[in-house]
Backbone bond lengths (Angstrom), bond angles and torsions (degrees), N, CA, C in turn:
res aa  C-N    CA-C-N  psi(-1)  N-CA   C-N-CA  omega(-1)  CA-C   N-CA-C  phi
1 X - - - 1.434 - - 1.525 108.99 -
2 X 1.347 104.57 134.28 1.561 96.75 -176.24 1.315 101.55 -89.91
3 X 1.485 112.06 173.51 1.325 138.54 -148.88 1.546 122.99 -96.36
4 X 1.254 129.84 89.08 1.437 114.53 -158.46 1.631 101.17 -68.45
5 X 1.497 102.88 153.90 1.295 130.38 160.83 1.661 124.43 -64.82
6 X 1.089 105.38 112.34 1.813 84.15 158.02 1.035 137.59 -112.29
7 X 1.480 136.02 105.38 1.269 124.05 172.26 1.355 134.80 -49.16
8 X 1.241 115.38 170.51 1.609 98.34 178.33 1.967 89.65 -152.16
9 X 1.386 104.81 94.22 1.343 111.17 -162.07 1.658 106.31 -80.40
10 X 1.232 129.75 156.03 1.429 128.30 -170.51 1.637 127.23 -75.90
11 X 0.953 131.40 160.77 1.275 122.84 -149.64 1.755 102.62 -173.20
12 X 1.498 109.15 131.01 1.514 100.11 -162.78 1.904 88.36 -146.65
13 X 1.362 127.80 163.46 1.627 135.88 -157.86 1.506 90.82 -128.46
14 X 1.416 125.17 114.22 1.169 127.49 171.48 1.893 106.72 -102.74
15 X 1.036 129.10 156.93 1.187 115.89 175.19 2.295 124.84 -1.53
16 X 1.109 95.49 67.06 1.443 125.38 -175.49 1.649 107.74 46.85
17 X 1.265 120.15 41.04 1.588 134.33 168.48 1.696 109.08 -128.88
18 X 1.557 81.98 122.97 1.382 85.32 -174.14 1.579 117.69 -91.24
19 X 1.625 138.10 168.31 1.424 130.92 -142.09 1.336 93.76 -175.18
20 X 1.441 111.62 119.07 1.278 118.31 -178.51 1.735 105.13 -138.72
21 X 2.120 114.08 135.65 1.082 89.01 -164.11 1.528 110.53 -102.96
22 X 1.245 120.74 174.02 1.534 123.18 -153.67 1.792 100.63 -59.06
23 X 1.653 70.40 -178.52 1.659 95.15 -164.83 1.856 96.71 -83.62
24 X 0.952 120.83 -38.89 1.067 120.16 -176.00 1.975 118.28 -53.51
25 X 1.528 95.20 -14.36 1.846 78.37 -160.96 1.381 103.86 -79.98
26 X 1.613 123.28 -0.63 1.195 108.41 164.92 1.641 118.30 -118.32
27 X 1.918 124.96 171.82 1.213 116.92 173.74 1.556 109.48 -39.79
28 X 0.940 152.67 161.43 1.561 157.74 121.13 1.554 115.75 -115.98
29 X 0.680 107.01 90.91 1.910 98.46 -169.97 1.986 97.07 -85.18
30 X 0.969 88.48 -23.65 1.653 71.77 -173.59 1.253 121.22 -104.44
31 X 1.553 108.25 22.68 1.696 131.79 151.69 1.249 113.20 -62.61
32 X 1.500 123.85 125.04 1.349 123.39 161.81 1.815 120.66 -40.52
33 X 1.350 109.88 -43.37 1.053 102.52 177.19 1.810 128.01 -94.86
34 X 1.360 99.07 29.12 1.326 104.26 161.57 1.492 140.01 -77.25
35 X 1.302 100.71 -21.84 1.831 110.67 162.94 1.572 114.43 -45.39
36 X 1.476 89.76 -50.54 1.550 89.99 -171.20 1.531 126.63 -89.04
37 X 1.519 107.73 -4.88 1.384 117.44 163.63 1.617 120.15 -101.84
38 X 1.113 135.25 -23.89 1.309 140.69 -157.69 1.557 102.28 -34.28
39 X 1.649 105.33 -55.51 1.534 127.35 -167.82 1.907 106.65 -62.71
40 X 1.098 109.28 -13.44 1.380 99.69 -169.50 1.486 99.08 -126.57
41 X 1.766 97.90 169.08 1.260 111.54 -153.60 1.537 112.77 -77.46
42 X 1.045 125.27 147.11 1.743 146.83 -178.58 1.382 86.75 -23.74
43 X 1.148 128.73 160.25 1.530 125.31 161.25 1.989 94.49 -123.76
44 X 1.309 107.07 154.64 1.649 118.33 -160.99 1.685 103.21 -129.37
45 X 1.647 114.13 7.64 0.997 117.09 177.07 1.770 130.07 -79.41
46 X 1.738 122.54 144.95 0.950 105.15 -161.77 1.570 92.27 -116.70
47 X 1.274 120.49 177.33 1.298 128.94 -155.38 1.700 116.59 -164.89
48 X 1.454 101.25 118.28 1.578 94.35 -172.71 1.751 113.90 -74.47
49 X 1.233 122.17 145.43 1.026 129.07 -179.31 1.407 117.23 -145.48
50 X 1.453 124.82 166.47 1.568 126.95 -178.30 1.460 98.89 -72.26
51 X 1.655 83.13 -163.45 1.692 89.68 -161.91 1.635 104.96 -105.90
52 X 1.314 122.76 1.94 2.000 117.50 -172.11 2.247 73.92 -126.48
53 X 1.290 130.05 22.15 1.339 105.20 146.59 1.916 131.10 -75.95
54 X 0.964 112.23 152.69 1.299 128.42 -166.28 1.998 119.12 -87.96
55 X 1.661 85.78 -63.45 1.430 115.04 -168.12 1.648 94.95 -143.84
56 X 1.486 104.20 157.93 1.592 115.64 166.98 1.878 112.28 -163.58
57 X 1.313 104.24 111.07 1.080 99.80 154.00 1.545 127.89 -71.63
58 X 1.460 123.20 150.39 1.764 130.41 -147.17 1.763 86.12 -100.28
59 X 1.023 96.96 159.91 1.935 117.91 173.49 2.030 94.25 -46.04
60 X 1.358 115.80 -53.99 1.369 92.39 -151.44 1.486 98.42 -95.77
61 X 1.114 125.48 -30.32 1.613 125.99 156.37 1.824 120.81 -26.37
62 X 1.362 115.59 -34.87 1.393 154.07 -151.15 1.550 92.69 -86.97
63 X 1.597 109.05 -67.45 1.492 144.66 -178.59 1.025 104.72 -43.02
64 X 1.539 119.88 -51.55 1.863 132.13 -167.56 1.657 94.86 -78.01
65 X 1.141 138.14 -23.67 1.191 152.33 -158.94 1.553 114.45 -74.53
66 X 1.378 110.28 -76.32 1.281 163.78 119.67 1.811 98.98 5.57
67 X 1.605 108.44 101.07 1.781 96.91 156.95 1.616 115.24 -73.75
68 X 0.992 136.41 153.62 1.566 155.88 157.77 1.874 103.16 -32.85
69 X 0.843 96.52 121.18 1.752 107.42 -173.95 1.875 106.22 -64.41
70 X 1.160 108.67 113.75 1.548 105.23 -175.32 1.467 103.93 -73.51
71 X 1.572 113.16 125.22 1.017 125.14 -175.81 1.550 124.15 -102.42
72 X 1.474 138.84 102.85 1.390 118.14 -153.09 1.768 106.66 -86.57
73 X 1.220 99.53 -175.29 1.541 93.40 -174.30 1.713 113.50 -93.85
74 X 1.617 110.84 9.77 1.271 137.71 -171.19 1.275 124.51 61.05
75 X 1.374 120.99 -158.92 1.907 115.83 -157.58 1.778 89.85 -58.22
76 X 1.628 88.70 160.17 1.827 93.39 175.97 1.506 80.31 -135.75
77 X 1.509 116.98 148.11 1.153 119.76 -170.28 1.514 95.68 -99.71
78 X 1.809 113.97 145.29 1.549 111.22 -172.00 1.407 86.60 -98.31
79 X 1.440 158.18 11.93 1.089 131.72 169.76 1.632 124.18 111.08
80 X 1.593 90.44 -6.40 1.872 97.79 175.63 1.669 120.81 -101.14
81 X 1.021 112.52 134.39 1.384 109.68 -177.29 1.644 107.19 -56.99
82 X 1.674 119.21 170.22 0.923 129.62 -115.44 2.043 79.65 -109.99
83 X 1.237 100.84 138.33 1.742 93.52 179.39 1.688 98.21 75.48
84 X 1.214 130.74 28.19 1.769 109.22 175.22 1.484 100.42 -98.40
85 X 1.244 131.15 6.82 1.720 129.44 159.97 1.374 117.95 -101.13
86 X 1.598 95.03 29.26 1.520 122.78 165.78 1.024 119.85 -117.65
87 X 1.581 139.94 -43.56 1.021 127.38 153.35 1.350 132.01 -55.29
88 X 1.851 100.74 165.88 1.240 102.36 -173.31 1.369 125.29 -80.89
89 X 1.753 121.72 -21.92 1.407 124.45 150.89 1.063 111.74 -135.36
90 X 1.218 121.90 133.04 1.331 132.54 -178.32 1.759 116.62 -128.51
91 X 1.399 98.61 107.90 2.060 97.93 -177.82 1.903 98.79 -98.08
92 X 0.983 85.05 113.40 1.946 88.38 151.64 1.055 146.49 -77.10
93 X 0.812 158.19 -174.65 1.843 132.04 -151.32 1.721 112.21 -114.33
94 X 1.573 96.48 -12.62 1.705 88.94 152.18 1.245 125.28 -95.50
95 X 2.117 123.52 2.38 1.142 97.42 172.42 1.617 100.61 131.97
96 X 1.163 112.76 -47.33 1.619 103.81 166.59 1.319 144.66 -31.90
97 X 0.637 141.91 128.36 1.815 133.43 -172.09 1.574 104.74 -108.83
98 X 1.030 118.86 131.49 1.560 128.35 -176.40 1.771 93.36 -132.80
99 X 1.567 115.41 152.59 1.225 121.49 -154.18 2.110 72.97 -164.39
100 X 1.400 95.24 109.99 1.664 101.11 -176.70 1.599 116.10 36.90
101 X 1.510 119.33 47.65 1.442 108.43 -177.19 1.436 107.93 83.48
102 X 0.836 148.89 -12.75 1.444 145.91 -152.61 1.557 109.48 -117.63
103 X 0.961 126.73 87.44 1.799 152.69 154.04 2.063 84.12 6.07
104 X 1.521 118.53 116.86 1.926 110.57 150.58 1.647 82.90 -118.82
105 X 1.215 112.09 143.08 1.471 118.05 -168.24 1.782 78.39 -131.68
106 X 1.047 128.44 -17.79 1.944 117.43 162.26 0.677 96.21 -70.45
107 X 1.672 148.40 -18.62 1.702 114.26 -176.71 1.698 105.24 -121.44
108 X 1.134 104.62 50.14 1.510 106.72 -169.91 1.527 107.85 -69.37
109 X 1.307 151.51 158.18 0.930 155.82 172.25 1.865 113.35 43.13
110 X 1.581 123.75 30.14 1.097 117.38 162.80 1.775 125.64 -105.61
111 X 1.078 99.28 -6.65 1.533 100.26 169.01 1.608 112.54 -122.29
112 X 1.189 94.15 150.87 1.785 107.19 153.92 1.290 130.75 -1.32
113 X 1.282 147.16 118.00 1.478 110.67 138.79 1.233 153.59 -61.30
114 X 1.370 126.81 116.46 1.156 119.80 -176.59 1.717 128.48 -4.80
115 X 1.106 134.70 155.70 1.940 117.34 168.03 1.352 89.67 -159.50
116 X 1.887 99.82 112.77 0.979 97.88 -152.34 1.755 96.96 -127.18
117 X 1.654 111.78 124.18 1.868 110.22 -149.35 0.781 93.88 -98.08
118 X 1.793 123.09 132.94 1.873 140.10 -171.82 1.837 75.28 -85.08
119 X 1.325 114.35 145.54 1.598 146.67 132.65 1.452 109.33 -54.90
120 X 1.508 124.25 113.36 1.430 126.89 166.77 1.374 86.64 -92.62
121 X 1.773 98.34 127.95 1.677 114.89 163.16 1.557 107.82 -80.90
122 X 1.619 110.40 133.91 1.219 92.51 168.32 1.649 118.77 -95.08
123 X 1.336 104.33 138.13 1.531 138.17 143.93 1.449 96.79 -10.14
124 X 1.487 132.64 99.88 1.769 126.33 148.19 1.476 121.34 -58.60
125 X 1.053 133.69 146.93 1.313 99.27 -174.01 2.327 80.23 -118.54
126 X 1.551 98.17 179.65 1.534 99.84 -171.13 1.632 124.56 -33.27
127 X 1.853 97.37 -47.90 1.360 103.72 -178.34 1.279 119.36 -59.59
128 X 1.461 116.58 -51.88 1.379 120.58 -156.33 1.782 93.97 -70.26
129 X 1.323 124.22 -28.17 1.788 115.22 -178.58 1.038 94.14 -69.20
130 X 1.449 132.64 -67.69 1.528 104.63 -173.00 1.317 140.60 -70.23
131 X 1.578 100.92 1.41 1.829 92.90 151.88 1.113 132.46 -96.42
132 X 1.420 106.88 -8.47 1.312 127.28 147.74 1.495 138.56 -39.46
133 X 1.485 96.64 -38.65 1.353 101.96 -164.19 1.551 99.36 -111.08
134 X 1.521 127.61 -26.31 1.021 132.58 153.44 1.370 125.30 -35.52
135 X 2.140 110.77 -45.23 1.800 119.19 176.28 1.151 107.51 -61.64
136 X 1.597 118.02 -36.02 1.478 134.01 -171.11 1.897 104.09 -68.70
137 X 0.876 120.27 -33.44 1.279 133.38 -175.23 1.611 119.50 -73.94
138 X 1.380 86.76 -47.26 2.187 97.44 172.43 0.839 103.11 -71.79
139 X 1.842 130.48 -25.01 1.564 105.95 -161.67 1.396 88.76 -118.20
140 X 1.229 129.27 25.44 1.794 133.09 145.45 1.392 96.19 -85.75
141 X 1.235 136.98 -42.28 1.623 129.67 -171.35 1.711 103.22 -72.99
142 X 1.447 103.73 -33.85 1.979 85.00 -174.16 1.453 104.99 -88.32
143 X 1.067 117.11 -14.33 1.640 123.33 -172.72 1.812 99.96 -78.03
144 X 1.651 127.64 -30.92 1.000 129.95 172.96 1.434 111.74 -61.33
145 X 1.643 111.17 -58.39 1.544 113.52 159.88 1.052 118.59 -39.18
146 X 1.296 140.58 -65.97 1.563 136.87 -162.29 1.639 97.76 -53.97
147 X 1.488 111.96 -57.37 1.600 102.07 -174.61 1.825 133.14 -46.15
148 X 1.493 89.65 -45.65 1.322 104.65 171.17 1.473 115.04 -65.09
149 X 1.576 127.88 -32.11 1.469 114.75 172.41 1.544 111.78 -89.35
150 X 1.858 134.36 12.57 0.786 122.98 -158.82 1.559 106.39 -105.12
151 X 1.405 115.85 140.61 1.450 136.84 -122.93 1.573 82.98 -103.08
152 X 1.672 112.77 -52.53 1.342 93.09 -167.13 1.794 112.54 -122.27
153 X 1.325 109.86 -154.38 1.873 91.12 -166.58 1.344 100.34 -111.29
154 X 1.469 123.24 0.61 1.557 111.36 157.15 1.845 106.75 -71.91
155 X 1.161 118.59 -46.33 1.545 119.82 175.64 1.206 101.00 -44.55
156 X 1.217 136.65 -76.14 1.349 160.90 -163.57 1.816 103.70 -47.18
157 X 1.501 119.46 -46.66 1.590 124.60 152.64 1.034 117.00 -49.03
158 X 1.610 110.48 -64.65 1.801 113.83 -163.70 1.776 102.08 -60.08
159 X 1.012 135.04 -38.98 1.821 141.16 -174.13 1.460 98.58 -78.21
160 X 1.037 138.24 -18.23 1.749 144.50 -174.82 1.488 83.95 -88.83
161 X 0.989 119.56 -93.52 1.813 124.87 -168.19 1.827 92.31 -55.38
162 X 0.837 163.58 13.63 1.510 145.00 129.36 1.229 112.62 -73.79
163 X 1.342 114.47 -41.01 1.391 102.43 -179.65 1.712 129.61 -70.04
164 X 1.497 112.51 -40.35 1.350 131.81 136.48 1.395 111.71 7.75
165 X 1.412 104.40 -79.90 1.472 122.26 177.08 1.247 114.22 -63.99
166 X 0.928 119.21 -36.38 1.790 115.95 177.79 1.429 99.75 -72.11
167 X 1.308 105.57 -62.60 1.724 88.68 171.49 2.057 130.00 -21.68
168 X 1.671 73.87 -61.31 2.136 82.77 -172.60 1.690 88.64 -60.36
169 X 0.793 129.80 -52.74 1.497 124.39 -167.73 1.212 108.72 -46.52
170 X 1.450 141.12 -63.39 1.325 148.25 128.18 1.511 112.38 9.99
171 X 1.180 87.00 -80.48 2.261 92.92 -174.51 1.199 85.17 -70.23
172 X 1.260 168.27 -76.46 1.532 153.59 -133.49 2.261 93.30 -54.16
173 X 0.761 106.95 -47.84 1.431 119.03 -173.38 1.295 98.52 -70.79
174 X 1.358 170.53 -46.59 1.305 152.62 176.38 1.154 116.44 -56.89
């Protein structure tokens, strides 16, 4: 068995932090990451490290090391409206039949496609929120009353969880 080497790479104490410089600035052939450095130049970089470290390869030494993180171009939408592996049948417009999400490839091209109608939300416009939020507001003030005169602690629940909701109703409007 041949004989490992040990280096003993350099290392210097700057204001009580210690700094040792990479592994790369010398040959190491029997570094894992020597394949991928051999071809390139010494690196002269120094690098803070603890005090029971040995060796350290530097951030960009690391980088050369390291393939490039494959980045995808993220979800691509196939074309079905939103929740259709929720319904109970759903045909797509080439023909598939889905039954809760679930692929029937026996009934491929015998029904319909789905047609499936978007809800236009309407647009509040200034006035109507603030009378909106004003109705929302009186019936946070009587719902406060009811709690405070309420006798027992199911009352005292049911006016807590109403009010709750008036709240989100409230913040939904800002």
């Amino acid at each position: 068995m041949a004989k490992k080497t040990k280096h003993k790479f350099k290392t210097r104490t700057v204001n009580g932090k210690r700094y040792m410089i990479c592994r790369n600035s010398i040959e190491d052939k029997a570094h894992w990451s020597w394949q991928f450095l051999k071809n390139k130049d010494r690196c002269s970089r120094w690098v803070e490290v603890g005090d029971e470290s040995v060796a350290v390869l530097c951030d960009h030494c690391t980088n050369i090391v390291m393939p490039a993180p494959e980045i995808s171009g993220g979800y691509v939408s196939k074309g079905r409206p939103r929740g259709w592996q929720f319904m109970k049948v759903f045909v797509d417009p080439q023909g598939n039949v889905f039954h809760k999400g679930v692929e029937q490839k026996e009934l491929f091209g015998t029904l319909k496609p789905t047609v499936v109608e978007k809800k236009a939300k309407k647009k509040l416009s200034r006035k109507e929120k603030e009378e909106l939020r004003d109705k929302i507001m009186q019936q946070i003030v009587f719902t406060r009353g009811e709690i405070k005169k309420a006798r027992w602690k199911k009352d005292i629940k049911a006016g807590q969880v109403k009010m709750r909701k008036l709240q989100r109703e409230l913040k939904k409007l800002n």
